[in-house]
N, CA, C and O of each residue as an XYZ file, in Angstrom:
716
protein
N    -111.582      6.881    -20.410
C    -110.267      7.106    -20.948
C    -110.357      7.473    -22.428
O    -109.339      8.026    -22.846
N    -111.389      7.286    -23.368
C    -111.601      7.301    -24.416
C    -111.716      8.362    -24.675
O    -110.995      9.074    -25.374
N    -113.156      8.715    -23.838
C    -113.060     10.631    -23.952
C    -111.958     11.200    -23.685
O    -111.556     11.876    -24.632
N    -111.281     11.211    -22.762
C    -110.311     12.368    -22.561
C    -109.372     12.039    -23.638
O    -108.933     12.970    -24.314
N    -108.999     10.812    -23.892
C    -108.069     10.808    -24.883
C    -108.701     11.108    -26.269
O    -107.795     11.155    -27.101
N    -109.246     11.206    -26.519
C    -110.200     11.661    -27.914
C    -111.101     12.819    -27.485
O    -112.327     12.719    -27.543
N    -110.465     13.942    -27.045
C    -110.983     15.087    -26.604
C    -112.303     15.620    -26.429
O    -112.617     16.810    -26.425
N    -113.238     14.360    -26.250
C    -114.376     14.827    -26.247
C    -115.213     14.133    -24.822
O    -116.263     13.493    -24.779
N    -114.408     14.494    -23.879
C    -115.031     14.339    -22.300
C    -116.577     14.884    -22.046
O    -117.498     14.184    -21.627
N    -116.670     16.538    -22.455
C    -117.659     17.079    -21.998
C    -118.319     16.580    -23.137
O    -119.116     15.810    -22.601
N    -118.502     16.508    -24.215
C    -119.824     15.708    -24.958
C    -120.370     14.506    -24.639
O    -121.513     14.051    -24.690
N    -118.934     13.939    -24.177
C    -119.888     12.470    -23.295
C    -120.626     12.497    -22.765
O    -121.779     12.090    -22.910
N    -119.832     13.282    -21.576
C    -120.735     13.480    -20.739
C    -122.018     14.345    -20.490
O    -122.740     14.354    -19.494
N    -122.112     15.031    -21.589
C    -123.304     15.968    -21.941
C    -124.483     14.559    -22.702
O    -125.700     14.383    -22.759
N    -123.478     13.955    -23.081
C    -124.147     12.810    -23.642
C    -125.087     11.779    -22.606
O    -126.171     11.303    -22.942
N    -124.432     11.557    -21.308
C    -124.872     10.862    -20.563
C    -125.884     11.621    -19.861
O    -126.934     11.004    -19.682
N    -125.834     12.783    -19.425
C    -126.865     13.841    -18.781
C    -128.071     13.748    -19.634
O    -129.205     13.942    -19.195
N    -127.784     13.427    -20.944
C    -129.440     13.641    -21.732
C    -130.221     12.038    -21.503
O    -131.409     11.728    -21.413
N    -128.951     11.225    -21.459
C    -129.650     10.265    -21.047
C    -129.891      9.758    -20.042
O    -130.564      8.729    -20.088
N    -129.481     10.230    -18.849
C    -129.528      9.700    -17.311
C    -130.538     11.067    -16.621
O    -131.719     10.899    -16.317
N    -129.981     12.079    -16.499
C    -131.064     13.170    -16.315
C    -129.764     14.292    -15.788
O    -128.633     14.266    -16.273
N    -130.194     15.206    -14.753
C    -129.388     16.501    -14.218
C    -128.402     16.360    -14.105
O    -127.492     16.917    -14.719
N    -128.294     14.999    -12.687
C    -127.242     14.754    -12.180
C    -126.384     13.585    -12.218
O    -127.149     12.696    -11.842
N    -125.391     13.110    -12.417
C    -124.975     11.950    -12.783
C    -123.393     11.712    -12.204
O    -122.464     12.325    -12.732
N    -123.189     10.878    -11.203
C    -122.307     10.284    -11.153
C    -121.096      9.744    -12.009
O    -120.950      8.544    -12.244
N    -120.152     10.831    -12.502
C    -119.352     10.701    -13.640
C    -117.679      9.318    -13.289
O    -116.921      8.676    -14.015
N    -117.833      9.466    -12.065
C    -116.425      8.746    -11.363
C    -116.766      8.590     -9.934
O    -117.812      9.018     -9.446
N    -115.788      7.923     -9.239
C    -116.309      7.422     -7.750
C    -116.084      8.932     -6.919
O    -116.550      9.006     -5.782
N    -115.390     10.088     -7.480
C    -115.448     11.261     -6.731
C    -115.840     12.642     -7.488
O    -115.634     13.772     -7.045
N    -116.457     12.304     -8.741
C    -116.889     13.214     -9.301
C    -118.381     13.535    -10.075
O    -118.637     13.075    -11.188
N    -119.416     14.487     -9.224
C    -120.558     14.238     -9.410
C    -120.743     15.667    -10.400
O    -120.272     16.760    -10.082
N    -121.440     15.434    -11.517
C    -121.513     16.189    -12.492
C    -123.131     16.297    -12.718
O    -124.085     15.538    -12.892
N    -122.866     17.702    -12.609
C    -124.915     18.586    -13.163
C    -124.620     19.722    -13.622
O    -123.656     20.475    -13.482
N    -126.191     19.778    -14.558
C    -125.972     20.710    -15.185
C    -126.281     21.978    -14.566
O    -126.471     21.829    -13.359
N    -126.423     23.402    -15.034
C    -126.481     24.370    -14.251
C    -127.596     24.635    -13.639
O    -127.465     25.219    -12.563
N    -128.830     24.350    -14.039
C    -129.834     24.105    -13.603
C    -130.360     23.073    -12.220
O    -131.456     23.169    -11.668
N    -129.694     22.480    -12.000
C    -129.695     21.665    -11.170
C    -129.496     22.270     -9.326
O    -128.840     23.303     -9.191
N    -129.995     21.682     -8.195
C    -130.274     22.352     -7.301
C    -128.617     21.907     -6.487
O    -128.100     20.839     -6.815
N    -127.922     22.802     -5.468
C    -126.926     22.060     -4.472
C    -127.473     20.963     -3.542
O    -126.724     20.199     -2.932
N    -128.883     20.919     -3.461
C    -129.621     20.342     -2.493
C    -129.000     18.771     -3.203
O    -128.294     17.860     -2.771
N    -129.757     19.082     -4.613
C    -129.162     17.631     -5.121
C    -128.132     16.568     -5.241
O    -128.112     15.337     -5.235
N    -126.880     18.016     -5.408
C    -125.955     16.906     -5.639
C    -125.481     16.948     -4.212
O    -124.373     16.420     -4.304
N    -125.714     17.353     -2.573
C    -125.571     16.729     -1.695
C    -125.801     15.836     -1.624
O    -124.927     14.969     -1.590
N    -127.116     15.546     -1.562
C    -128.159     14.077     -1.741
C    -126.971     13.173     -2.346
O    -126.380     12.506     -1.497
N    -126.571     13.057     -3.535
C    -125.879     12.219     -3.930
C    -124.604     11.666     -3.432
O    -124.278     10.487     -3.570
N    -123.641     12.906     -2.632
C    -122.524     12.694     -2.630
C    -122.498     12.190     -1.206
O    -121.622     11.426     -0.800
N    -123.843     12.808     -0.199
C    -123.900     11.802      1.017
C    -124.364     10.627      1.064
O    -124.620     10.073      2.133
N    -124.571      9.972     -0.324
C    -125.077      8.627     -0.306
C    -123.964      7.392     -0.080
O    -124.147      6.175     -0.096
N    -122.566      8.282      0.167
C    -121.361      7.736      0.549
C    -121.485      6.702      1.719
O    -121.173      5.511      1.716
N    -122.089      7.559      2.842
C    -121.992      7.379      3.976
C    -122.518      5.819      3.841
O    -123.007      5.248      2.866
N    -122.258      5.368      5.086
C    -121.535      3.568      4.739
C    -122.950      3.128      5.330
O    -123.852      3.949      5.497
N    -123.115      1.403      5.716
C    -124.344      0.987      6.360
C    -123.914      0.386      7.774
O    -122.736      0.555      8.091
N    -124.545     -0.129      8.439
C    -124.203     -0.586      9.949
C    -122.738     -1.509      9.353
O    -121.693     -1.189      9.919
N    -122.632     -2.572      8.303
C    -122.065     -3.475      8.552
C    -120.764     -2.685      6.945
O    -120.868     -3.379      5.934
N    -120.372     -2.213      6.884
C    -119.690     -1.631      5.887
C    -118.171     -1.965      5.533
O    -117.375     -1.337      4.835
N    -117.993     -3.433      6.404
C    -116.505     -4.240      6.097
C    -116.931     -4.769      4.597
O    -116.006     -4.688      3.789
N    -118.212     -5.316      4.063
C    -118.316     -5.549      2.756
C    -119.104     -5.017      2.122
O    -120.319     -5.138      2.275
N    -118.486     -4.253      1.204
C    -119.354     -3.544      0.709
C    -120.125     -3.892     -0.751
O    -119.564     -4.382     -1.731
N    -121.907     -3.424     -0.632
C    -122.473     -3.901     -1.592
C    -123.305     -2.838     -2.400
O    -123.428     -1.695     -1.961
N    -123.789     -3.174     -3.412
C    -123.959     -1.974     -4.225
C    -125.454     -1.248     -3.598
O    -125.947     -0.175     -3.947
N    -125.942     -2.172     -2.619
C    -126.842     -1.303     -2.427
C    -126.709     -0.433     -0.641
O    -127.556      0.178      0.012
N    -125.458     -0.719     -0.399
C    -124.796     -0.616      0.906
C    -124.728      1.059      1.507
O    -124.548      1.592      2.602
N    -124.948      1.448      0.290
C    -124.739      2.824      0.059
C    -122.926      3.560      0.532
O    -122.622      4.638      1.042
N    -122.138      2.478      0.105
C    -120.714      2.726      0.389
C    -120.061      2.903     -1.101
O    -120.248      1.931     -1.833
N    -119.494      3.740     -1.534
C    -118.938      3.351     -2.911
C    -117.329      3.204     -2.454
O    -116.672      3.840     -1.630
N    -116.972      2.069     -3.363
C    -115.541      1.468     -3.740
C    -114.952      1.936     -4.346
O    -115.314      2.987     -4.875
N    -113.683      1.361     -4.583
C    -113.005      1.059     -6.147
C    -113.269     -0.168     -6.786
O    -112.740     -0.489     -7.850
N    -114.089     -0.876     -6.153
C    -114.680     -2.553     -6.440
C    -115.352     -2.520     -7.587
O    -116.525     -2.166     -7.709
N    -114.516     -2.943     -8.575
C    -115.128     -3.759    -10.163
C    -115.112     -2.248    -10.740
O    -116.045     -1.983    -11.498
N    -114.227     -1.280    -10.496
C    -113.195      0.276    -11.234
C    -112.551     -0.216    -11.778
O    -112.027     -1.193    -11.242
N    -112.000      0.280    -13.800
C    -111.000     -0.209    -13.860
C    -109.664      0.014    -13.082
O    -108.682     -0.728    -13.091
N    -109.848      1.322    -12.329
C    -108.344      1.479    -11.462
C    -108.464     -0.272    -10.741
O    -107.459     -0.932    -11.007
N    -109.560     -1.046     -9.889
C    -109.290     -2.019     -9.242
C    -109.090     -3.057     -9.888
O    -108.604     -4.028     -9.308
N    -109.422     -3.116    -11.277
C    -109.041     -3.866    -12.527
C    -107.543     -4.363    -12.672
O    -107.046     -5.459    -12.931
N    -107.211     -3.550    -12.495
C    -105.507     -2.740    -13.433
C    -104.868     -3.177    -12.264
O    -103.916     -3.898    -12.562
N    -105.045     -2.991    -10.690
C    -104.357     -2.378     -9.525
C    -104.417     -4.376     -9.766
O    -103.368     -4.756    -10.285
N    -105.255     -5.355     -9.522
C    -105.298     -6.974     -9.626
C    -104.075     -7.472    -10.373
O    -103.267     -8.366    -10.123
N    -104.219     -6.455    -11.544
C    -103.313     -7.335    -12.483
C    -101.671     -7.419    -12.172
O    -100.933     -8.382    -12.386
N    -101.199     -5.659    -11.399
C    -100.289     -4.976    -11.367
C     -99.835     -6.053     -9.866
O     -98.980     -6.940     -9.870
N    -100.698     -5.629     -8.695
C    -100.354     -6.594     -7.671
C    -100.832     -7.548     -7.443
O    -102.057     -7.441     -7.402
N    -100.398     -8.692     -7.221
C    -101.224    -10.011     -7.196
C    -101.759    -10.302     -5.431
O    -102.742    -10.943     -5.059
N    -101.087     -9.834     -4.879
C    -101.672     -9.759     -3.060
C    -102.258     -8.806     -3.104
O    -102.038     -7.914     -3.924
N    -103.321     -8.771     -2.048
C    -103.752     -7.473     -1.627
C    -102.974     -6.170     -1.103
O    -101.845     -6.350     -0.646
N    -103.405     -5.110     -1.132
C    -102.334     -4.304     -0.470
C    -103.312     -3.016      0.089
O    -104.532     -2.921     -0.049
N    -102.540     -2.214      0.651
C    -103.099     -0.814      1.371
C    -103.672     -0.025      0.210
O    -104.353      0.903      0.647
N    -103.640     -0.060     -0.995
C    -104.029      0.616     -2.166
C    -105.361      0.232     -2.874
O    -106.038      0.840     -3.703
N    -105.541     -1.215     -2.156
C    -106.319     -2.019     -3.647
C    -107.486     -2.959     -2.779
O    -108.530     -3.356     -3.294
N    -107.034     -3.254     -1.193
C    -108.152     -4.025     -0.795
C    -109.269     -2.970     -0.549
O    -109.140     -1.746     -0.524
N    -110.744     -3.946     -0.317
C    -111.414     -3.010     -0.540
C    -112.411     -3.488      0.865
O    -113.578     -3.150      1.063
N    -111.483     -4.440      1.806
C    -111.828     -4.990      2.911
C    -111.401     -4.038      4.028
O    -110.189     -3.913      4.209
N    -112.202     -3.390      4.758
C    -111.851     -2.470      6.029
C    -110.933     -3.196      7.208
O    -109.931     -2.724      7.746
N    -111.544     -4.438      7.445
C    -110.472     -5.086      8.296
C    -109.129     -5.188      7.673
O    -108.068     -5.057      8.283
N    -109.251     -5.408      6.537
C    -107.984     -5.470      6.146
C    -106.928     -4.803      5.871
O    -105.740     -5.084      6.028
N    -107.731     -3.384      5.209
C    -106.681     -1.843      5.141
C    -106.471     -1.751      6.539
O    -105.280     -1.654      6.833
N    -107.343     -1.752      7.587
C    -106.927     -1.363      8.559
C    -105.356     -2.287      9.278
O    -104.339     -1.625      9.486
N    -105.380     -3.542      9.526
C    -104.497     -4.452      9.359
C    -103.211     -3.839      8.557
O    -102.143     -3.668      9.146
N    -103.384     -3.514      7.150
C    -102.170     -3.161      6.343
C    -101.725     -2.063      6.986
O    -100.503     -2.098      7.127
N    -102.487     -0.642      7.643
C    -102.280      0.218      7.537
C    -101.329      0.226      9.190
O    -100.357      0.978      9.273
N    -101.580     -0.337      9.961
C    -101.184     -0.650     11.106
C     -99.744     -1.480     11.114
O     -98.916     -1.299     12.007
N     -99.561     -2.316     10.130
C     -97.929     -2.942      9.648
C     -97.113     -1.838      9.552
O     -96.096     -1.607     10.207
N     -97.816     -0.923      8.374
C     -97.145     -0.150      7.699
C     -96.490      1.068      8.569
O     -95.350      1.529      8.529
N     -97.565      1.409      9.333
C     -97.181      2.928     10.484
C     -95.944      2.660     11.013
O     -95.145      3.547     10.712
N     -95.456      1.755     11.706
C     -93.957      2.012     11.984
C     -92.772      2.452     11.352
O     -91.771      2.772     11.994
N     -92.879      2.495      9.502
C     -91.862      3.012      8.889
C     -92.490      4.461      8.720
O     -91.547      5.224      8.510
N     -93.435      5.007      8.724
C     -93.758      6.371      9.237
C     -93.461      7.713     10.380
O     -93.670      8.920     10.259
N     -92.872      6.881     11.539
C     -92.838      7.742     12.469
C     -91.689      8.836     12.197
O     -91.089      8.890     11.124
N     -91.437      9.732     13.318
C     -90.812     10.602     12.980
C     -89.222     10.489     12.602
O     -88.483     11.050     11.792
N     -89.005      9.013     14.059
C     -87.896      8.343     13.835
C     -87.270      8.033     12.780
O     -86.239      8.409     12.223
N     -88.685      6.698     12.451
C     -87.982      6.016     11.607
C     -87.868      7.148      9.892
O     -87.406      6.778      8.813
N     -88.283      8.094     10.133
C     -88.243      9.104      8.593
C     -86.447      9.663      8.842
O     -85.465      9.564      8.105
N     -86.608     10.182     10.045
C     -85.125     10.772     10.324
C     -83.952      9.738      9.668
O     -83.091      9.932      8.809
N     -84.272      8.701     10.368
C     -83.450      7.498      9.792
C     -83.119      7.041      8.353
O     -82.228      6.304      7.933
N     -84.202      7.766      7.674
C     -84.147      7.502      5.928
C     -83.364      8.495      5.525
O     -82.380      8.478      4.786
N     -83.986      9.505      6.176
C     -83.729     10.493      5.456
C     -82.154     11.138      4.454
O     -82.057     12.018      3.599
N     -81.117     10.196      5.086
C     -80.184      9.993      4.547
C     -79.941      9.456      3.171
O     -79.144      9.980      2.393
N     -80.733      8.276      2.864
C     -81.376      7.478      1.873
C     -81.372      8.250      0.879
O     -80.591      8.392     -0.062
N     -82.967      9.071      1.372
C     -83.307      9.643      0.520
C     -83.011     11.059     -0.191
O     -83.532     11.479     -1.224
N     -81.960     11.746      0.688
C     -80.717     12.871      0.385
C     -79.727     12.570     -0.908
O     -79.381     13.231     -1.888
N     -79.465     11.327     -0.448
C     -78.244     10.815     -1.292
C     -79.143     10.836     -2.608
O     -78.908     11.884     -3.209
N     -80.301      9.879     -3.424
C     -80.992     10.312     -4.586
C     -81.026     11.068     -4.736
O     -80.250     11.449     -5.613
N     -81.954     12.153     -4.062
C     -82.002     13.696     -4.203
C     -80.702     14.116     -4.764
O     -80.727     14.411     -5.959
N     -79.729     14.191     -4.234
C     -78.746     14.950     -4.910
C     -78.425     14.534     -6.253
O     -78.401     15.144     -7.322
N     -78.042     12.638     -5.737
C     -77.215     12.072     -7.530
C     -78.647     12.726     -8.383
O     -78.224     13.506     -9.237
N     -80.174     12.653     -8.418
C     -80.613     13.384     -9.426
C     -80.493     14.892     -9.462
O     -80.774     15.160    -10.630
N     -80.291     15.776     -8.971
C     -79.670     17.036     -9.119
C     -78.621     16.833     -9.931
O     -78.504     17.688    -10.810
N     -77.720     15.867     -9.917
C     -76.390     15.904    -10.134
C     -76.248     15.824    -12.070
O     -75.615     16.517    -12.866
N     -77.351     14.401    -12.285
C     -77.451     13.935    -13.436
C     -78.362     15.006    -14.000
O     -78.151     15.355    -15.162
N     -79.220     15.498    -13.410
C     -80.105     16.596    -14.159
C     -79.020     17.576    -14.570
O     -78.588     17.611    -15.722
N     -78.558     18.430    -13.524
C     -77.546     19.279    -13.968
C     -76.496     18.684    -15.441
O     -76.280     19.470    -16.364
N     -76.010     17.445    -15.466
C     -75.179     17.038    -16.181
C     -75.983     17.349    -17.550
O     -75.504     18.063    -18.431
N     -77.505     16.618    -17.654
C     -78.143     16.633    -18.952
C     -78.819     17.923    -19.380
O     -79.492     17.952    -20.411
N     -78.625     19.182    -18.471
C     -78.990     20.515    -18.911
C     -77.703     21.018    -19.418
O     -78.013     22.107    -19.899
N     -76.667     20.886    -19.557
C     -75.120     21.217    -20.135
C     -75.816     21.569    -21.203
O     -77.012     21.346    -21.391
N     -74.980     22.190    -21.997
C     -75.629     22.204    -23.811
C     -77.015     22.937    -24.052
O     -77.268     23.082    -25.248
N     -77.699     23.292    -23.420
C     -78.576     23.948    -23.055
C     -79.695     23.437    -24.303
O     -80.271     24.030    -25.214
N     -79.662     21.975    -23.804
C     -80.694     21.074    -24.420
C     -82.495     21.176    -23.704
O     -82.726     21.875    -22.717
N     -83.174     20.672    -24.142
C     -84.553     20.499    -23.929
C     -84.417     19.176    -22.910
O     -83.810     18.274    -23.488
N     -84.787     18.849    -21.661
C     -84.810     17.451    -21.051
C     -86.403     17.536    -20.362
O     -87.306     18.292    -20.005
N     -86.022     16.320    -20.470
C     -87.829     15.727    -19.832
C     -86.913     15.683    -18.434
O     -85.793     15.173    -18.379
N     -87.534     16.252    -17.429
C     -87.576     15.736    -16.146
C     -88.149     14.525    -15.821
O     -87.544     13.488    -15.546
N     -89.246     14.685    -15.861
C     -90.244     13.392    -15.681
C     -89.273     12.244    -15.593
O     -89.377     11.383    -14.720
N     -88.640     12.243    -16.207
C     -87.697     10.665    -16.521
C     -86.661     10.435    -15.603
O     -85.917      9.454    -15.640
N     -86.605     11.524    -14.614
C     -85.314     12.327    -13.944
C     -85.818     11.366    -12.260
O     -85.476     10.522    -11.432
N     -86.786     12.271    -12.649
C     -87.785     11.775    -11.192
C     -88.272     10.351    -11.010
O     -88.256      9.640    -10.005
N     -88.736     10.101    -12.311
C     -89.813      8.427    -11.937
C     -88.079      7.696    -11.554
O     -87.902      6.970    -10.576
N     -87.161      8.005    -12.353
C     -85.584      7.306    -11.884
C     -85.431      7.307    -10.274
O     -85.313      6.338     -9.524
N     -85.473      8.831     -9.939
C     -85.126      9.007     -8.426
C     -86.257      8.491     -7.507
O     -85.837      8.252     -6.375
N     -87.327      8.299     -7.648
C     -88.414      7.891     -6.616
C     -88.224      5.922     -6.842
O     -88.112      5.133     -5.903
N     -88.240      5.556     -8.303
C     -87.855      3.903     -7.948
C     -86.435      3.912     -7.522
O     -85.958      2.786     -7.382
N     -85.762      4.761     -7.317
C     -84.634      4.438     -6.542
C     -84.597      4.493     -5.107
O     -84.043      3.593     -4.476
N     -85.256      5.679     -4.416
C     -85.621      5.724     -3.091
C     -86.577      4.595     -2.745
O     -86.503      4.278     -1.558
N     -87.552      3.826     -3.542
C     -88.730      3.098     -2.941
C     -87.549      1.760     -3.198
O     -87.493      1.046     -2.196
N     -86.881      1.433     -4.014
C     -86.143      0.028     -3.831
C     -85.116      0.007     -2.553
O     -85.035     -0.975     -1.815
N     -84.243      1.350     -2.352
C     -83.477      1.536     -1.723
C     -84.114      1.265     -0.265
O     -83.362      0.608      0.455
N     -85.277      1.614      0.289
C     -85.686      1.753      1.513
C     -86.416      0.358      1.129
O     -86.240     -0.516      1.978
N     -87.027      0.066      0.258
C     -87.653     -1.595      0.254
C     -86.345     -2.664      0.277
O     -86.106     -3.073      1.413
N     -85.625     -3.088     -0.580
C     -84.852     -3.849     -0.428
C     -83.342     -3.568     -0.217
O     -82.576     -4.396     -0.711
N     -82.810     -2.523      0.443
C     -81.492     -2.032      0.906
C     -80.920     -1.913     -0.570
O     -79.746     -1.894     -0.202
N     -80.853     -1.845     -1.563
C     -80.047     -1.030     -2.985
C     -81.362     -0.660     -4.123
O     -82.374     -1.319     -4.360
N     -81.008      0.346     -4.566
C     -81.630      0.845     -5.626
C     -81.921     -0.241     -6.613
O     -81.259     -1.279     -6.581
N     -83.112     -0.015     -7.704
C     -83.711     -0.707     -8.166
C     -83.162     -1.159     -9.698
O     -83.985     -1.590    -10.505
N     -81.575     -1.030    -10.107
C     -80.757     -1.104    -10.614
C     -80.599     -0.501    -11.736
O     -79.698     -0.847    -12.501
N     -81.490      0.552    -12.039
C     -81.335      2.092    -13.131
C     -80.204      2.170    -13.580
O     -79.814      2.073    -14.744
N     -79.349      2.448    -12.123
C     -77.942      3.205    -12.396
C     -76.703      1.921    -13.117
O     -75.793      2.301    -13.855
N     -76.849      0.757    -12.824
C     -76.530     -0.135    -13.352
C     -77.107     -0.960    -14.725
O     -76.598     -2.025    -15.075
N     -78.080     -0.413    -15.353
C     -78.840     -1.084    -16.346
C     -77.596     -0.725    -17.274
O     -77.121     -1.757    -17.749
N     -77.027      0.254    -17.616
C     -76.032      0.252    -18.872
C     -75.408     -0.670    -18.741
O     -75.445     -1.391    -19.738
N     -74.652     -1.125    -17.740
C     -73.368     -1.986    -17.404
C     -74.228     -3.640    -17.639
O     -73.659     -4.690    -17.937
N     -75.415     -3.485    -17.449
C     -75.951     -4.936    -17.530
C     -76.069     -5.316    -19.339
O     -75.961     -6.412    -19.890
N     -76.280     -4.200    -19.833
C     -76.393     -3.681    -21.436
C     -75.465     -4.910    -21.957
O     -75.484     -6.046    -22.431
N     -74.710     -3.936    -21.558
C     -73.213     -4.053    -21.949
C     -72.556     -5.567    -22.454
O     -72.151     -6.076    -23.500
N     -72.814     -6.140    -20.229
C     -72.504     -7.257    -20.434
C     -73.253     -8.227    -21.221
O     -72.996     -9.290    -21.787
N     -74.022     -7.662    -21.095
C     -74.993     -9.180    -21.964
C     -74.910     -9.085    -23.590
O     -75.067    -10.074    -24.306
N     -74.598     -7.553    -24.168
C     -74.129     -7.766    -25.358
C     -73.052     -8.896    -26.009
O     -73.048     -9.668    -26.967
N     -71.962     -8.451    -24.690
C     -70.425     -8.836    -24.718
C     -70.631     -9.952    -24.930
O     -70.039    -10.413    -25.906
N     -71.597    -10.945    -24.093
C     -71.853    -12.439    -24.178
C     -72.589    -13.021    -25.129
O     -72.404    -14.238    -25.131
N     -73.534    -12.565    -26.137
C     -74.049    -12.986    -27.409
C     -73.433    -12.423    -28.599
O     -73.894    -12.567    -29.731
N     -72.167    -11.649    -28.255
C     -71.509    -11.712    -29.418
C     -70.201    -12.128    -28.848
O     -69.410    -11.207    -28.643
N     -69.897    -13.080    -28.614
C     -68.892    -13.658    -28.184
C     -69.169    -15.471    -28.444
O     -68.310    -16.283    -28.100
């Protein structure tokens, strides 16, 4: 994160090539060599994926790579405190999560949202349109991360994740410490 944020990724990593050698494992999906280097090689490396007889736990010499002890699996601990379909790194267990989860997937049950998720869709069309009036500069971005925690609360706990109400909560709670 350092490099990219301090613009100097490829020197790092030019940095690490002088010290590791050709080819080097830069991230859990990104294998980096220099031009010299053969395709033979970085196959070799990237099929070292492939798992071992027993590959529900995986170990570093298992020849399985994780997200186990990544800061993404770092971050993902702190963020969720249960395991989940994102973050375990137990096969029985994604599999388990992933098998809960498939029933709000089907074609049905999407048809069935899909109402849900129309109604956001539009109110953000609606508010976007409102904040392009004036023919101002707007971040979308802010438009969207709004409309997607509104669809994921709305379909998780039957009402939106209270965005559209945060002014009114403002408000009141002003009203009550200055009162």
């Amino acid at each position: 994160m350092r490099s990219v944020s301090g613009h100097r990724l490829n020197n790092d990593i030019e940095k690490v090539h002088a010290q590791y050698g050709l080819i080097i494992r830069a991230v859990l999906t990104l294998v980096s060599k220099r031009a010299c280097c053969s395709h033979r090689s970085q196959r070799i490396i990237i099929r070292y994926r492939r798992c071992s007889e027993n590959h529900s736990q995986s170990r570093p010499n298992s020849g399985h790579f994780t997200k186990q002890g990544t800061i993404e699996s770092l971050l993902a601990k702190l963020i969720w405190a249960a395991p989940n379909l994102l973050t375990t790194t137990d096969k029985a267990a994604h599999k388990r999560l992933r098998t809960t989860l498939q029933p709000a997937f089907t074609a049905k049950a999407l048809m069935e949202q899909e109402d849900i998720v129309q109604h956001h869709v539009n109110k953000t069309v609606e508010t976007l349109g409102a904040a392009l009036k004036g023919e101002k500069i707007v971040n979308i971005s802010d438009h969207f991360a709004r409309m997607i925690w509104s669809v994921v609360g709305d379909l998780s706990f039957g009402e939106p994740l209270l965005h559209d109400q945060m002014s009114t909560l403002r408000r009141e709670i002003l009203g009550r410490t200055q009162s």
